[in-house]
N, C-alpha and C positions, 0 to 999 in steps of 0.2 A: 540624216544622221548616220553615225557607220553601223555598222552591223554587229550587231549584240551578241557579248558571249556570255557563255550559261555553266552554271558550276551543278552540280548532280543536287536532285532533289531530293527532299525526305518525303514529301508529301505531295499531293496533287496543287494544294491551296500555295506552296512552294512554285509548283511550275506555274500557274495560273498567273502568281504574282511578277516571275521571271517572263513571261510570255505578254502583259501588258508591257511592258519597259521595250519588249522585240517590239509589239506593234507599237506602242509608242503613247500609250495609255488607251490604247482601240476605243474611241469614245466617240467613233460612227456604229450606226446602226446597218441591217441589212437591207431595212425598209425601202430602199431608194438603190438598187444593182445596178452595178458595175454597162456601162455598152463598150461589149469589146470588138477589138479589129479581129477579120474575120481571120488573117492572117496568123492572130497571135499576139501584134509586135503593137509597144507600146506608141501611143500619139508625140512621135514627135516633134510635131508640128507647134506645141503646144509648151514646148521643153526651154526657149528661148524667152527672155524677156525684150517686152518690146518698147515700154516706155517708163518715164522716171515715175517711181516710188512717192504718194504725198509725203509731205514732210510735216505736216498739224494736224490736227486729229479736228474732223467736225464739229460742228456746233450743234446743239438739238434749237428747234425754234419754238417749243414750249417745256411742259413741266415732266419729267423725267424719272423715273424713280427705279433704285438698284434690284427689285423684285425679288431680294431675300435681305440676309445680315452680311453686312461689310463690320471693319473694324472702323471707329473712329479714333483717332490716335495724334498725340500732340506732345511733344517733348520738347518745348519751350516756343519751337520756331514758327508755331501756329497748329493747326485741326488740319489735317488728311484723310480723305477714304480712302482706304486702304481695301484691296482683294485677295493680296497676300501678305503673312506675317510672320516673323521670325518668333520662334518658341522660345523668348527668352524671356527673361523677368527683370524688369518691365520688357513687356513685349517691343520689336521695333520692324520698320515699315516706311517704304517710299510710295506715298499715294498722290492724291489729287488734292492741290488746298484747295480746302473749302471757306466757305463766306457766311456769314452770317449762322455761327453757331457759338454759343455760350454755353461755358458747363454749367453754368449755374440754373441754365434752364433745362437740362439732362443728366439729375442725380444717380442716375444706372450708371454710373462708369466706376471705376477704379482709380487712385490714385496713387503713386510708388516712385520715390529720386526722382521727381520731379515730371515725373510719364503719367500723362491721363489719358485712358484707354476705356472702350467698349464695344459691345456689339449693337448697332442699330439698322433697320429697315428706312432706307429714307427716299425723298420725294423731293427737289428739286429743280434749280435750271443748272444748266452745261454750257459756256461759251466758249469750249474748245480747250480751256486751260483751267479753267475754276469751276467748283460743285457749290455752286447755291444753296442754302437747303430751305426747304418750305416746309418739310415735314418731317420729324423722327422719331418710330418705334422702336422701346427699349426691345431688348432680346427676350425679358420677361415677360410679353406681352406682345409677339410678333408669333401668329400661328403658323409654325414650320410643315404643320400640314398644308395648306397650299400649296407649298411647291411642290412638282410633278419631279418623280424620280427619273433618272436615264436609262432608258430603255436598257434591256441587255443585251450585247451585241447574238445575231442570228445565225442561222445556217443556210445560204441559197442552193445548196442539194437539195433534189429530188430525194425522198426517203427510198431507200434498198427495197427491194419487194418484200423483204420480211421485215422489214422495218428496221432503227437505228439500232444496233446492239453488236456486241462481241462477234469478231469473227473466229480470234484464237488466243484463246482465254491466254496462255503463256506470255503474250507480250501485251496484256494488261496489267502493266506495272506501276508506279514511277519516275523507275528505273527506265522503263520501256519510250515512257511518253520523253523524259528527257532526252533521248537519243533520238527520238525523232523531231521532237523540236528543235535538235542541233542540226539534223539532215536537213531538216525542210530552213533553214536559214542557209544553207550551204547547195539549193535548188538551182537549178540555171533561171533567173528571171524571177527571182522569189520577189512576190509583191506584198507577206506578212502572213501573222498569225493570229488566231484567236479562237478562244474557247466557246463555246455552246452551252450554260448550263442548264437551257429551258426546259429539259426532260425535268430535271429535279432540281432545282435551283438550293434545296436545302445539302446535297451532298456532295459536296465539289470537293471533299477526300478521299471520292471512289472515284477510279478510273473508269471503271463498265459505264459509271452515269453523264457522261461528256462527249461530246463529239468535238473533236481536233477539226479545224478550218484552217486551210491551208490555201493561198493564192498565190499563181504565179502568171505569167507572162508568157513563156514557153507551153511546151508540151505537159496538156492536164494527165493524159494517162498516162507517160512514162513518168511524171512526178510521183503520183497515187502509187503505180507500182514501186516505187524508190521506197516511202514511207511505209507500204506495207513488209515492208524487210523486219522495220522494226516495232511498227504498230498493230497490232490484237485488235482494237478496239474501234466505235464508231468515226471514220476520218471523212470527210470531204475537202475532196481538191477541187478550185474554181478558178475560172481566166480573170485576169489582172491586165488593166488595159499602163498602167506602170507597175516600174518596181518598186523597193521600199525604198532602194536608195535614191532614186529619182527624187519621189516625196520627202523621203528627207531634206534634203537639199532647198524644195521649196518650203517646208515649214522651219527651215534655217531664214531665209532670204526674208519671211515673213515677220521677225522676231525684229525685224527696223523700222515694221509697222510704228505711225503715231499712236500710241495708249495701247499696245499690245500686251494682254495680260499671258498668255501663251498662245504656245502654237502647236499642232501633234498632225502624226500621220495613222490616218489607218483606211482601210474598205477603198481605195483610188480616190480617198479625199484627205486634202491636206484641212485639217481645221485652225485658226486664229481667232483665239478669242480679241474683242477689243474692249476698250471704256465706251467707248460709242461708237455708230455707225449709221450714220442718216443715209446708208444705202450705196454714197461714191465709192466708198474702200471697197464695197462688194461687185459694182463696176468694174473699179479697177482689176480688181484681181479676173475678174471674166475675161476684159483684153487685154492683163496680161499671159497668164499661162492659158485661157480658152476655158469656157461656161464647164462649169461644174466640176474642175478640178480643183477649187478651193471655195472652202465654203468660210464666210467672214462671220462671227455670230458676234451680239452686242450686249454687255453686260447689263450697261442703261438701256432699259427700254421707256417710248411712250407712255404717258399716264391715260389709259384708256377712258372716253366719255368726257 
């Protein structure tokens, strides 16, 4: 995707919010870093595609289930799960028809112009094109505690010997971090951005309490020194074995995926979410661009046990 511009911010939670869209909603973790060339330069061995794209989306060979709340949604022409949904009234949504659901047997929904919509937890078969359903909890009665929240993304710096904090209190701004969130998009070999809130995860309106991550491809210490022009505050520069625009390009390519719910770039991992994925899409993507430059995640998963 191209490279993002940034209007001046009022607030930190301003840049935070502009600096997800730069990395592309950064929704890798640091858990799993980067192996970079010792050169620098990115894999591009790895940059070519080498064989054709599936074109249907898998089958699961048993029972399936979407492991939170989808929308179920029907505007005349039958029932769809739905993962994404337009905010309107009646809501509206291109999903997966499904089989074997009556609303007469699921009085949780809504009804409006003709639109019957809700939110259900459900349990299923999948044959590549239709959502069977076996099972569904209303939204009133689906414990949203179970699911595990997303990690927040990390810091692979080594902490400073006095540890993470202000170096010069003056371009702890803002003001300040904008400008260097605009330098560091303008890096030679910039491979993305993203915030650290783990010191204080509650004060993400102070600059002193974040540490700016900054990857590139090129030269980590002439970067670091670039952004210390105009950042005060705790930064880390780290090697980037791509750029963002590289990854961009393949979570473009990735969005022709069969049942591609999105796709993002951040950390040297392109992510694609799908509706399913018994594993081949995630093959694929390893001989197409090379193991562990895209990670394939599956919305349906397995019914365990």
């Amino acid at each position: 995707m191209p490279a993002p511009r940034r209007t001046a911010m009022k607030t930190l939670a301003a840049a935070v919010t502009a600096t997800a869209l730069l990395a592309l909603g950064a929704c890798s973790t640091e858990q799993e870093m980067r192996a970079v060339d010792p050169a620098g330069r990115p894999d591009s061995s790895a940059a070519e595609p080498t064989g054709a794209m599936p074109t249907t989306a898998p089958a699961a060979e048993g029972e399936v289930t979407t492991g939170g709340l989808v929308t179920v949604l029907d505007d005349g022409d039958g029932p769809e799960m739905c993962h994404a949904v337009a905010e309107s009234l009646p809501p509206q949504c291109e999903g997966v028809p499904m089989a074997d659901w009556d609303w007469a047997d699921h009085p949780e929904h809504e009804d409006q112009a003709g639109v019957k919509w809700g939110s259900f937890a459900l349990t299923g078969t999948f044959d590549g094109t239709t959502f069977a359903v076996t099972d569904a909890v209303p939204a009133a009665l689906y414990d949203a505690l179970n699911e595990e929240p997303e990690p927040l993304p990390g810091t692979p710096c080594e902490p400073p010997s006095g540890g993470w904090g202000v170096v010069d209190a003056a371009k702890v701004t803002p003001e300040a971090m904008d400008a260097t969130l605009t330098e560091a998009a303008r890096l030679p070999g910039f491979g993305g951005t993203w915030m650290d809130t783990s010191r204080d995860p509650s004060s993400t309106n102070d600059p002193t309490k974040v540490i700016i991550n900054v990857a590139v491809t090129g030269d980590v210490a002439a970067a670091e020194a670039t952004l210390r022009e105009t950042w005060g505050g705790a930064l880390c520069v780290s090697p980037a074995r791509y750029t963002e625009a590289e990854l961009n390009e393949v979570s473009l390519e990735l969005q022709k995926l069969p049942g591609v719910l999105s796709s993002s770039a951040a950390d040297d991992v392109v992510t694609a979410d799908v509706l399913y994925d018994d594993g081949s899409l995630q093959s694929w993507a390893d001989e197409e661009y090379g193991e562990g430059r895209v990670e394939i995640t599956s919305a349906l998963q397995p019914v365990e046990g």
